[in-house]
DRENSE-241068 format. One record per residue: residue in one letter; chain; residue number from 1; x, y, z of N, C-alpha, C in turn. Coordinates in Angstrom, 1 decimal, padded with zeros to 4 digits. Layout:
// residues N
a|A|NUM|X|Y|Z|X|Y|Z|X|Y|Z
...
//
This chain:
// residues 233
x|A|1|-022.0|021.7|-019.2|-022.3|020.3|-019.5|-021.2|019.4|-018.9
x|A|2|-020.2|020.0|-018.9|-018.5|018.8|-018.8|-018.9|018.8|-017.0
x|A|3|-019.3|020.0|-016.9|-019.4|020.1|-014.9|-020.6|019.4|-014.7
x|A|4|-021.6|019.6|-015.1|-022.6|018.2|-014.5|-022.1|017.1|-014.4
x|A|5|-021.4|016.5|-015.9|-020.8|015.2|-016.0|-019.9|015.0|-014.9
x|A|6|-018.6|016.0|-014.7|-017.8|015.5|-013.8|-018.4|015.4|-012.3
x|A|7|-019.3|016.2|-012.2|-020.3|015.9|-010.4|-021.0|014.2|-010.4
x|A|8|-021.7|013.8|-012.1|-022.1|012.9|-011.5|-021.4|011.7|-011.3
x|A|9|-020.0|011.7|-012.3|-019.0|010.7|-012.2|-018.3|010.7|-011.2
x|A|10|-018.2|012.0|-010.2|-017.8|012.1|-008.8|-019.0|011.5|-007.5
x|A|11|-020.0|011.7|-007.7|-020.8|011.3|-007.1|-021.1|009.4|-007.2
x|A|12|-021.0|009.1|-008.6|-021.1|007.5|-008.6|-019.8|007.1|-007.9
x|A|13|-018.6|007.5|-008.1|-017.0|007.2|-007.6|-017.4|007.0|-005.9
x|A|14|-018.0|007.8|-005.2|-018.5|008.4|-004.1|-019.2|007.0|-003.3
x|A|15|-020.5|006.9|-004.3|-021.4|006.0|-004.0|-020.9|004.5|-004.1
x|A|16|-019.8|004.5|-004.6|-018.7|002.9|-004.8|-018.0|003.0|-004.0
x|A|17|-017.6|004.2|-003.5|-016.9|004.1|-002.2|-017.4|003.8|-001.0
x|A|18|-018.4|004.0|-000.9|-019.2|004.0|000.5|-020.5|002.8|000.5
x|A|19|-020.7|001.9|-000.8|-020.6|000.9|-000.7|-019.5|-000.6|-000.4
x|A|20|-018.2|000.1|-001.3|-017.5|-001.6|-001.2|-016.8|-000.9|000.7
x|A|21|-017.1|000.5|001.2|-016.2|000.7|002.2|-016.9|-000.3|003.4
x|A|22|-018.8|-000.2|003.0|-019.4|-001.1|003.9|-019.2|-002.3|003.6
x|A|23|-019.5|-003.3|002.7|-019.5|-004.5|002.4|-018.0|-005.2|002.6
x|A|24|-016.7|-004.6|002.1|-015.6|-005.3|002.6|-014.9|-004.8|003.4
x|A|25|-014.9|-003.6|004.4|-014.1|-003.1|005.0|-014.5|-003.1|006.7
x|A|26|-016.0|-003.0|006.3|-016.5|-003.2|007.7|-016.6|-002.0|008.8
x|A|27|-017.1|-001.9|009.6|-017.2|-000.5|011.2|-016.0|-000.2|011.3
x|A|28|-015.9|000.9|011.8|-014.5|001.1|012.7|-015.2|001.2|014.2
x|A|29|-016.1|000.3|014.9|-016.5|000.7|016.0|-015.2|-000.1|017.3
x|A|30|-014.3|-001.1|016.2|-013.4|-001.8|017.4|-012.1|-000.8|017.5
x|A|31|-012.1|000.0|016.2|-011.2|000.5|016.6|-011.3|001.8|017.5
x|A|32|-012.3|002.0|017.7|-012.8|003.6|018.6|-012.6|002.6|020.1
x|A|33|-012.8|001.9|020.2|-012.6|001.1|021.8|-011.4|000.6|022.3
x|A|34|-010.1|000.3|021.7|-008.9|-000.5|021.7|-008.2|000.5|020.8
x|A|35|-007.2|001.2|021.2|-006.0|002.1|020.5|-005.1|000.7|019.7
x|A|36|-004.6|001.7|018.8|-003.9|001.0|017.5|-002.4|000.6|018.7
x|A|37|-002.5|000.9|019.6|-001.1|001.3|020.1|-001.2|-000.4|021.6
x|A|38|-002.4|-000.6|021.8|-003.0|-002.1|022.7|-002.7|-003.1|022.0
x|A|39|-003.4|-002.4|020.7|-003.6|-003.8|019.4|-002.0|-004.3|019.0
x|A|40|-001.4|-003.6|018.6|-000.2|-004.1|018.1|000.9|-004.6|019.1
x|A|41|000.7|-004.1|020.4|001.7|-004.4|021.5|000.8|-006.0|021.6
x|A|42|000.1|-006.2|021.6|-001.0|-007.7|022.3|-000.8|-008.7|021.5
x|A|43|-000.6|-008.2|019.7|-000.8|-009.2|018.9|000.4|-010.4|018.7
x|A|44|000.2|-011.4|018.7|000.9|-012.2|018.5|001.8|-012.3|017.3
x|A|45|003.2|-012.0|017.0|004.1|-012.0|015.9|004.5|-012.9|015.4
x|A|46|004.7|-013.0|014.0|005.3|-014.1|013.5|006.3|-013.3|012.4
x|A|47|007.5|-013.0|012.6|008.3|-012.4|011.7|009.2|-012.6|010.7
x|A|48|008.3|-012.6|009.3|009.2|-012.9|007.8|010.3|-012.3|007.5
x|A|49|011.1|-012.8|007.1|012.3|-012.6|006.3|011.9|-012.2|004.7
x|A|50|012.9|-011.0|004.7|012.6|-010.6|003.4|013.1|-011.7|002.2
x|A|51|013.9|-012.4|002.8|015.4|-013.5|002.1|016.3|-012.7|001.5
x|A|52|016.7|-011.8|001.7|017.5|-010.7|001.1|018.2|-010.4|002.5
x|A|53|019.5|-010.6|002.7|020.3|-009.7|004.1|020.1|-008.3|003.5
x|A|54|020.7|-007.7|002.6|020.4|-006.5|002.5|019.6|-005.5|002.8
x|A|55|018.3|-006.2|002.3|017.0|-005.9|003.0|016.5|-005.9|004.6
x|A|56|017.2|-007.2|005.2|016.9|-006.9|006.1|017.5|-006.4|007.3
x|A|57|018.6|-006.5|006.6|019.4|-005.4|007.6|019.6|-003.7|007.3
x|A|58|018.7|-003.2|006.4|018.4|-001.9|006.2|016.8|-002.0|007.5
x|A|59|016.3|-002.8|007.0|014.6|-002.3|008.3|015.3|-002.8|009.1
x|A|60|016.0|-003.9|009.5|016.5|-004.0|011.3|017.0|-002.3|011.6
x|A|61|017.3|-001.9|010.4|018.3|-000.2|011.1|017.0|000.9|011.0
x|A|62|016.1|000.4|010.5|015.3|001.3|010.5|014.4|001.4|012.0
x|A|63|013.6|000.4|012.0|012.8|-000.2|013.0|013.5|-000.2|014.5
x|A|64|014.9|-000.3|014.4|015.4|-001.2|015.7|014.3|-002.0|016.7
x|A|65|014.7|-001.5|018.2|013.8|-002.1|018.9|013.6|-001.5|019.8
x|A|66|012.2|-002.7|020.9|011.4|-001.6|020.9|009.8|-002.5|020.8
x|A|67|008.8|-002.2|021.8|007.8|-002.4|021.4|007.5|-002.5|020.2
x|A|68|006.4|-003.7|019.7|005.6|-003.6|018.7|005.4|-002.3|018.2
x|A|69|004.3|-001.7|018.6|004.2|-000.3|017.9|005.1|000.2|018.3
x|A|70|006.3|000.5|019.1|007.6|001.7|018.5|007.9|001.2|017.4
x|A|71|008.4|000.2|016.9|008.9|-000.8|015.7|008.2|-000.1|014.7
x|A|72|006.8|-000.4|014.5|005.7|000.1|013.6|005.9|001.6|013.4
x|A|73|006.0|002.2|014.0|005.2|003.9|014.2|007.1|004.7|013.5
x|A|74|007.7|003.8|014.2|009.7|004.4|013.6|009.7|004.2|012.1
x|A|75|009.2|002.9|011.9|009.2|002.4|010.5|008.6|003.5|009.8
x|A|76|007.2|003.7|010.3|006.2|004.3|009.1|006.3|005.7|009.1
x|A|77|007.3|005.9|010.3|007.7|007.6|010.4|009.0|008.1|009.8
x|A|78|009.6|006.6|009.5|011.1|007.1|008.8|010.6|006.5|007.4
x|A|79|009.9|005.9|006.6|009.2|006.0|004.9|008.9|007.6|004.9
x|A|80|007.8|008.0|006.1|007.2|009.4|005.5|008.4|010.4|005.0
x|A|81|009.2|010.4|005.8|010.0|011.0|006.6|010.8|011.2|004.9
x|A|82|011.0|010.7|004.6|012.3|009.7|003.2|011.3|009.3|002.1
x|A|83|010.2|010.6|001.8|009.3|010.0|000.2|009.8|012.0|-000.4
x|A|84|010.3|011.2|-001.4|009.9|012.1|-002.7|009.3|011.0|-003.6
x|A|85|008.4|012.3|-004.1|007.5|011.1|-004.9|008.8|010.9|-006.8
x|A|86|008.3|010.0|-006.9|009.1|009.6|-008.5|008.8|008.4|-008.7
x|A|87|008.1|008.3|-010.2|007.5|007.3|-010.8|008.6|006.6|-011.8
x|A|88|010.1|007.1|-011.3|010.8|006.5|-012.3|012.0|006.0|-011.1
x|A|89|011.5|005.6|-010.0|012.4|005.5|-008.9|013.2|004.3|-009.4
x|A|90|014.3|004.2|-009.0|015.5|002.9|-008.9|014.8|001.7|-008.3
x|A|91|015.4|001.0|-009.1|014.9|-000.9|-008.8|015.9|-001.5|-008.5
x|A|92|015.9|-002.8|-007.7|017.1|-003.7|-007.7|016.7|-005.2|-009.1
x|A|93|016.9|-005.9|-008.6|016.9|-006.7|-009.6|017.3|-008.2|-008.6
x|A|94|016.7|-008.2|-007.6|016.8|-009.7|-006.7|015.6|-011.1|-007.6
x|A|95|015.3|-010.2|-008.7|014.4|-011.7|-008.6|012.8|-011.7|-008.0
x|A|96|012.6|-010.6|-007.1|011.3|-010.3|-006.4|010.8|-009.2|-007.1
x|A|97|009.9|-009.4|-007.5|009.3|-008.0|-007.9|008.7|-006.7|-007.2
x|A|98|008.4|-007.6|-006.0|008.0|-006.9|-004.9|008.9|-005.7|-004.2
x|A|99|010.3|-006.8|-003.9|010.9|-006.4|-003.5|011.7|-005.2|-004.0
x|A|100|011.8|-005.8|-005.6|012.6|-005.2|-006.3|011.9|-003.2|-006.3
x|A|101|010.6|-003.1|-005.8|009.7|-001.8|-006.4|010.1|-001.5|-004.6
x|A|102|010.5|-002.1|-003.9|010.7|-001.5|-002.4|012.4|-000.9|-002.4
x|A|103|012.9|-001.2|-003.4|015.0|-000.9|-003.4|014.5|000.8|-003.0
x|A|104|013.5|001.0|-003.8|013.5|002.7|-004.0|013.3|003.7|-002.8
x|A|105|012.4|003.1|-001.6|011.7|004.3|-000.7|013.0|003.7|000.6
x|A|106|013.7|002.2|000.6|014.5|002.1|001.2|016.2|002.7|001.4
x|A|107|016.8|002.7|000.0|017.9|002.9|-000.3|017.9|004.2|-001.2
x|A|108|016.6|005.1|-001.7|017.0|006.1|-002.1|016.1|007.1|-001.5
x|A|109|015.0|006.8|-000.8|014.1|007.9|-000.3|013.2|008.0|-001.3
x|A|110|012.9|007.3|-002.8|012.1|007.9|-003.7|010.8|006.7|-004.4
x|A|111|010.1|006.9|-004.8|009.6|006.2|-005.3|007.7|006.6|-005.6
x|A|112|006.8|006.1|-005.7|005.4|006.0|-005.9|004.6|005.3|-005.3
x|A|113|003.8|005.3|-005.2|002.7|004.6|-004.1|002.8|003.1|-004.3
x|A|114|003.0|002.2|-006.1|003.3|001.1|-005.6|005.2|000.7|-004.8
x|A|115|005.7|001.5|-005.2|007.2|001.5|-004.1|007.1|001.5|-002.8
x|A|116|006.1|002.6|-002.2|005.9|002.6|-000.5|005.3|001.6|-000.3
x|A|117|004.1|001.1|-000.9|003.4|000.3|-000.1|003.9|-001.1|-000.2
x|A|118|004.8|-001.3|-000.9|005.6|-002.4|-001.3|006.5|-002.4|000.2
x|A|119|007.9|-000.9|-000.1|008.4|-001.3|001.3|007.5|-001.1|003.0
x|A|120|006.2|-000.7|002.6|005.7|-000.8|004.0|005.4|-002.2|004.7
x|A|121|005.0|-002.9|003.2|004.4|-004.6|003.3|005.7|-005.4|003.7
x|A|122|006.9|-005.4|003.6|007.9|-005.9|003.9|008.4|-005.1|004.9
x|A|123|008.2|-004.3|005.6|008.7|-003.8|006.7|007.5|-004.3|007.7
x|A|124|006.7|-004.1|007.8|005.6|-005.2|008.6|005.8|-006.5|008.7
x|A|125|006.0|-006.7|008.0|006.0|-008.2|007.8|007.4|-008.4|008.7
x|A|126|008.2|-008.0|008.4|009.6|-008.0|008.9|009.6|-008.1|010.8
x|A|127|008.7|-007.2|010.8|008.4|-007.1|012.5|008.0|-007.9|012.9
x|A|128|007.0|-008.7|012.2|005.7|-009.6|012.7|004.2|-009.6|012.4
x|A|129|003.9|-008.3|012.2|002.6|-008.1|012.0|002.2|-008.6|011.3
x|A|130|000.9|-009.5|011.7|000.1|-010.2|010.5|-001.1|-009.5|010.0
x|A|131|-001.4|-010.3|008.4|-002.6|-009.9|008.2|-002.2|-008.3|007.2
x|A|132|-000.7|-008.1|006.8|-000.5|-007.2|006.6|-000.9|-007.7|004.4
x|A|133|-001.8|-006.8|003.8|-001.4|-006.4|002.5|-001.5|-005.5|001.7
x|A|134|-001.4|-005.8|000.6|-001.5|-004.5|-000.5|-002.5|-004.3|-001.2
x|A|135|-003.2|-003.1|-001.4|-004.6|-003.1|-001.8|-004.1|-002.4|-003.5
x|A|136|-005.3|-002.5|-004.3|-005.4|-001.8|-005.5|-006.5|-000.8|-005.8
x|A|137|-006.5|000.2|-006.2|-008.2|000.8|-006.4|-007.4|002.5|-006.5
x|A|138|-009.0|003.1|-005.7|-008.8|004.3|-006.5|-008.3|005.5|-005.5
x|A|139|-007.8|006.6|-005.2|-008.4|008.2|-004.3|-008.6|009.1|-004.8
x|A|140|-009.6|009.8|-004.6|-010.3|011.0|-004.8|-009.7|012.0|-003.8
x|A|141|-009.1|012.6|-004.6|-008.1|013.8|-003.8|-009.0|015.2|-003.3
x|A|142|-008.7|016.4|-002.5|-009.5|017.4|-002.8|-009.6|018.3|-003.5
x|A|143|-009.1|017.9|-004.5|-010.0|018.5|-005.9|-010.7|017.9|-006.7
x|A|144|-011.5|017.0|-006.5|-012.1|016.0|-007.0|-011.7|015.0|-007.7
x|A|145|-010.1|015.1|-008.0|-009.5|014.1|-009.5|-009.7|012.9|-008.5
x|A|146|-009.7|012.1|-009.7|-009.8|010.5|-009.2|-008.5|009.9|-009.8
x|A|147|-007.5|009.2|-008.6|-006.3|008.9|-009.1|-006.0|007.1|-009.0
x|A|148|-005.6|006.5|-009.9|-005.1|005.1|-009.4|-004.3|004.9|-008.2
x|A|149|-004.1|004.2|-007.4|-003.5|004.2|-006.5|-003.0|002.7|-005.4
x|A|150|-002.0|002.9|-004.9|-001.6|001.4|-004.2|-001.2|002.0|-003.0
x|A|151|-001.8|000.8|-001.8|-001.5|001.5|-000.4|-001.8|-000.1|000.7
x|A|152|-001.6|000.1|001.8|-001.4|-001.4|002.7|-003.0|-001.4|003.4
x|A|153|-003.0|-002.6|003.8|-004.3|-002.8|005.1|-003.9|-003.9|005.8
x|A|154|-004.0|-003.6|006.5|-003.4|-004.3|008.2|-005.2|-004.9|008.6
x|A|155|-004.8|-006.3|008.9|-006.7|-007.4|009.8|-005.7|-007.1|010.7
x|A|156|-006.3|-007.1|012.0|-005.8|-007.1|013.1|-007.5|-007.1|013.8
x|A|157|-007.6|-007.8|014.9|-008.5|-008.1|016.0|-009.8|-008.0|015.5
x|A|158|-010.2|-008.1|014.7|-011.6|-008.3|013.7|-011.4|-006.8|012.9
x|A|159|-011.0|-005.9|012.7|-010.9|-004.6|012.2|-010.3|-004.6|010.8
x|A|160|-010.3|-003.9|010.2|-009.6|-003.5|008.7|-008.4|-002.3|009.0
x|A|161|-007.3|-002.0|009.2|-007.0|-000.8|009.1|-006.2|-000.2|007.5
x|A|162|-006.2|000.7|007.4|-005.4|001.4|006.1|-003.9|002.1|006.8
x|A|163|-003.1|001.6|006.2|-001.7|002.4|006.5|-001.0|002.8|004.6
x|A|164|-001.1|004.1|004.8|-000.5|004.8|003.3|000.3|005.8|004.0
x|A|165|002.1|005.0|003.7|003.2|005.9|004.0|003.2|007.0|003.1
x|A|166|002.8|007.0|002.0|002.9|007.5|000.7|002.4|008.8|000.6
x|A|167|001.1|008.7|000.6|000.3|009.8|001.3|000.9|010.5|002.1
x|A|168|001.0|010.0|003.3|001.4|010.5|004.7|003.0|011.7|004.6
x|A|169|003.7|010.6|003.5|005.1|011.7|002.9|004.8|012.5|002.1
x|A|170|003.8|012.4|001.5|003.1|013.8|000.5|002.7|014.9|001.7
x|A|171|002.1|014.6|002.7|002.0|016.1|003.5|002.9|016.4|004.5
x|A|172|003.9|015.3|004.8|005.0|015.8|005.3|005.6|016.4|004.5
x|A|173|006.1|016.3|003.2|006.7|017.4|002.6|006.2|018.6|002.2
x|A|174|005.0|018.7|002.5|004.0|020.1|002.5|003.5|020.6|003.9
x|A|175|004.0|019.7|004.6|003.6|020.6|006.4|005.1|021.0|007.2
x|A|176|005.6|019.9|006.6|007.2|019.2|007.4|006.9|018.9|008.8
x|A|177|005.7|018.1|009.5|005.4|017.5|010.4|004.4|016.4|009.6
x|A|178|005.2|015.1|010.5|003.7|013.9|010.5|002.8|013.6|011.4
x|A|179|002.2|013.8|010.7|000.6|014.0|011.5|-000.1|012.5|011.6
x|A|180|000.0|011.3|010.9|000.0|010.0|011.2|-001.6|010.0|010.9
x|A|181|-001.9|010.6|010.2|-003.4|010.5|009.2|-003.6|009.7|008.8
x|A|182|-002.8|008.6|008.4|-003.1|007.4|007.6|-002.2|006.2|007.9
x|A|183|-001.9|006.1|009.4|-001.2|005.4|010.4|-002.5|004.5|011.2
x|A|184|-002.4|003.3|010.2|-003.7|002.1|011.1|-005.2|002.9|011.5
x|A|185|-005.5|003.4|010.4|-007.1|004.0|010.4|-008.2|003.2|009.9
x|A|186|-009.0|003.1|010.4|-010.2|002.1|009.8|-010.7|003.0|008.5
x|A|187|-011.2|002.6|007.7|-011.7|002.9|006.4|-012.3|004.0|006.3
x|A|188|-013.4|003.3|007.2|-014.7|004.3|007.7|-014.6|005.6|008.3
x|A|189|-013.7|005.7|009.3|-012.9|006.8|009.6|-012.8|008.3|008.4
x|A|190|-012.7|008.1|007.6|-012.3|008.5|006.0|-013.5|009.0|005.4
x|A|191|-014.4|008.5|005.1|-016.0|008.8|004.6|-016.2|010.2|005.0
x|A|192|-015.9|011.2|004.2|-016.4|012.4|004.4|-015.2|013.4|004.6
x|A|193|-013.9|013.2|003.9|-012.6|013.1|004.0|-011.9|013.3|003.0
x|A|194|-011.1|013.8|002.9|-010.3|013.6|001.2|-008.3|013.3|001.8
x|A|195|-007.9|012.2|000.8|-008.4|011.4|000.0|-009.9|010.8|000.3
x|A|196|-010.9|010.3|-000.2|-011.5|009.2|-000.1|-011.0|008.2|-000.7
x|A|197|-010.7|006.7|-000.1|-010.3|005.4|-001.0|-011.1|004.8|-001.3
x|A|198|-011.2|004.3|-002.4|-012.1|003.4|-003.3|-011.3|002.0|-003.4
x|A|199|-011.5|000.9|-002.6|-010.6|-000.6|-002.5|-011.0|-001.5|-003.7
x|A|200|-010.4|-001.8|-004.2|-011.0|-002.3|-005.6|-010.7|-003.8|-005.0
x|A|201|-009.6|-004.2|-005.5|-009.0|-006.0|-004.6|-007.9|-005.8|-004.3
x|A|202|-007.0|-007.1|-003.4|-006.1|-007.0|-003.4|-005.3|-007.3|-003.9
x|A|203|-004.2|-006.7|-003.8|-003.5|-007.4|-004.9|-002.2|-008.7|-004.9
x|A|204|-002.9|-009.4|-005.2|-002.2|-011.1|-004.9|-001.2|-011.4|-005.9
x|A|205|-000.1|-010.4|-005.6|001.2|-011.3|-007.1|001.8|-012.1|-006.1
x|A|206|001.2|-012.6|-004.7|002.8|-013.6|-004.0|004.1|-013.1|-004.2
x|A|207|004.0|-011.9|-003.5|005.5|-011.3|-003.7|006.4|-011.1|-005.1
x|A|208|005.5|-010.9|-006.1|006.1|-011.0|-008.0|005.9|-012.2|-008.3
x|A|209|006.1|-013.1|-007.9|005.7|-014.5|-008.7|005.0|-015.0|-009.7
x|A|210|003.5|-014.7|-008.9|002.4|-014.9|-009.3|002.3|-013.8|-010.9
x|A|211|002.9|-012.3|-010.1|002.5|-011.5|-011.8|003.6|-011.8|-013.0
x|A|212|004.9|-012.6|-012.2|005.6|-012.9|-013.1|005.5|-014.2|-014.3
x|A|213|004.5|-014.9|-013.7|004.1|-016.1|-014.4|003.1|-015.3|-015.3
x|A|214|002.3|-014.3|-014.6|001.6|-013.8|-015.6|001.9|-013.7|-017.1
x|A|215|002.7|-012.5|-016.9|003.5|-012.0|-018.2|003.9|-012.9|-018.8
x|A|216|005.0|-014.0|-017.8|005.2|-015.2|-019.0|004.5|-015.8|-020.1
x|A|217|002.9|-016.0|-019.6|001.9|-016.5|-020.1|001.9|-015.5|-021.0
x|A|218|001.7|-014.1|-020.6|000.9|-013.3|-021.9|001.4|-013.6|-022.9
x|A|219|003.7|-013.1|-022.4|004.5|-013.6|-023.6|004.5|-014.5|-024.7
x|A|220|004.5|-015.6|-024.0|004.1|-016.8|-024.6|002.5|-017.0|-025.6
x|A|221|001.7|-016.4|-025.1|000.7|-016.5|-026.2|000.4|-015.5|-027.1
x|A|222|001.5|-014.3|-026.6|001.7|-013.3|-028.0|002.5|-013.9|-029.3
x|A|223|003.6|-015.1|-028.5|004.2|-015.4|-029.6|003.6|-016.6|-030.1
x|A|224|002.7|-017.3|-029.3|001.7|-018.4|-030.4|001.3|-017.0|-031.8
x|A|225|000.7|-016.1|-031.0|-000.2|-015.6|-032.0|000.4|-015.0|-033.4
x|A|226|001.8|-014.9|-032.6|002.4|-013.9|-034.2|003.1|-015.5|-034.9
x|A|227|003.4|-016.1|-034.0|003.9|-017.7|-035.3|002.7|-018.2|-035.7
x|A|228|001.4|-017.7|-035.2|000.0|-018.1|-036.1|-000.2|-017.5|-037.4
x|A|229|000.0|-015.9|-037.0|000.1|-015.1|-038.3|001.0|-015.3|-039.0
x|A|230|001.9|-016.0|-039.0|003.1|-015.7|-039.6|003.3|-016.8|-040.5
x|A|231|002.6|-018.1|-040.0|002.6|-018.7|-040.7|001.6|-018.9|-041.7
x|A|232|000.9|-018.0|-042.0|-000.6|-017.7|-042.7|000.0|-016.7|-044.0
x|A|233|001.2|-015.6|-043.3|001.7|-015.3|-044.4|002.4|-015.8|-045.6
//
């Protein structure tokens, strides 16, 4: 009985996949025509500052220079390169939240899928690439578990691509070669594949800001609610 269940809860997961992969992700027919390696050399840069020197003078040492994609491909080869996974990885405390979940895969090698995709978004961004963000949702591993999960997507020239350092340092530490499986792949690419990703939204905290006002708010109306009760007592 538990195994029918879990086939058909893998099968609906499946069928969400391969719907939101058509509806917001789109073909990969631009990317089978134009190498990832044209697109990023062609695209026009506009390169953010982390506002942190620290920061950016760790990716300037990472990245050096160098073509667009050398930039890109060093970057995303020295994250893989430098993941142990750890869900209790080191933070800084600049004030960014974003930032702060990136201190880990830069300055210690460690961290979790929201840490890499954190420092992959600020290391793109750093170079220039636009169009770079952070998704939220699900992957279906091959053993069928369904895991939460956070990873980047790069618009580039009408296309969607997926870049997950995270992943990518999960089988370098199990092959000890990067195989760049998840280096600017279109979605679609993936359909019939494991992981499968399931893209749920993106995720918009404005570099912490946004989730930091959140919490404020929640704060704040936990404590209406307990000076409501409290005054009732």
């Amino acid at each position: 009985m538990k195994s029918k269940t879990g086939k058909r809860l893998l099968s609906a997961a499946l069928a969400v996949a391969a719907v939101l992969g058509m509806m917001m992700l789109g073909a990969p027919a631009a990317h089978a025509r134009t190498s990832i390696q044209d697109t990023l050399n062609s695209v026009k840069l506009t390169p953010i500052s982390t506002g942190n020197s620290k920061y950016d003078a760790k990716l300037e040492a990472i990245v050096g220079a160098g073509s667009t994609y050398d930039r890109v491909l060093r970057g995303y080869t020295w994250l893989a390169e430098n993941m142990t996974y750890d869900n209790y990885a080191p933070k800084d405390n600049t004030g960014n939240l974003w930032l702060d979940m990136a201190y880990g895969p830069l300055f210690t090698g460690r961290g979790s899928c929201k840490n890499y995709s954190a420092a992959t978004y600020y290391m793109l961004r750093y170079i220039g690439v636009p169009g770079v963000q952070r998704w939220t949702g699900f992957v279906i591993n091959r053993n069928g578990r369904i895991q939460y999960h956070k990873w980047n997507v790069v618009m580039l020239g009408g296309s969607i691509y997926l870049v997950d350092a995270q992943i990518e340092g999960t089988a370098y530490n199990r092959t000890g070669r990067v195989g760049y499986t998840y280096f600017f792949k279109t979605f679609g690419s993936y359909f019939g594949t494991t992981p499968i990703y399931i893209p749920l939204w993106p995720t918009f905290e404005a570099e912490g800001r946004l989730l930091g006002q959140s919490l404020n708010l929640l704060g704040a109306s936990g404590r209406f609610i307990y000076s409501a009760i409290a005054s009732l007592s």
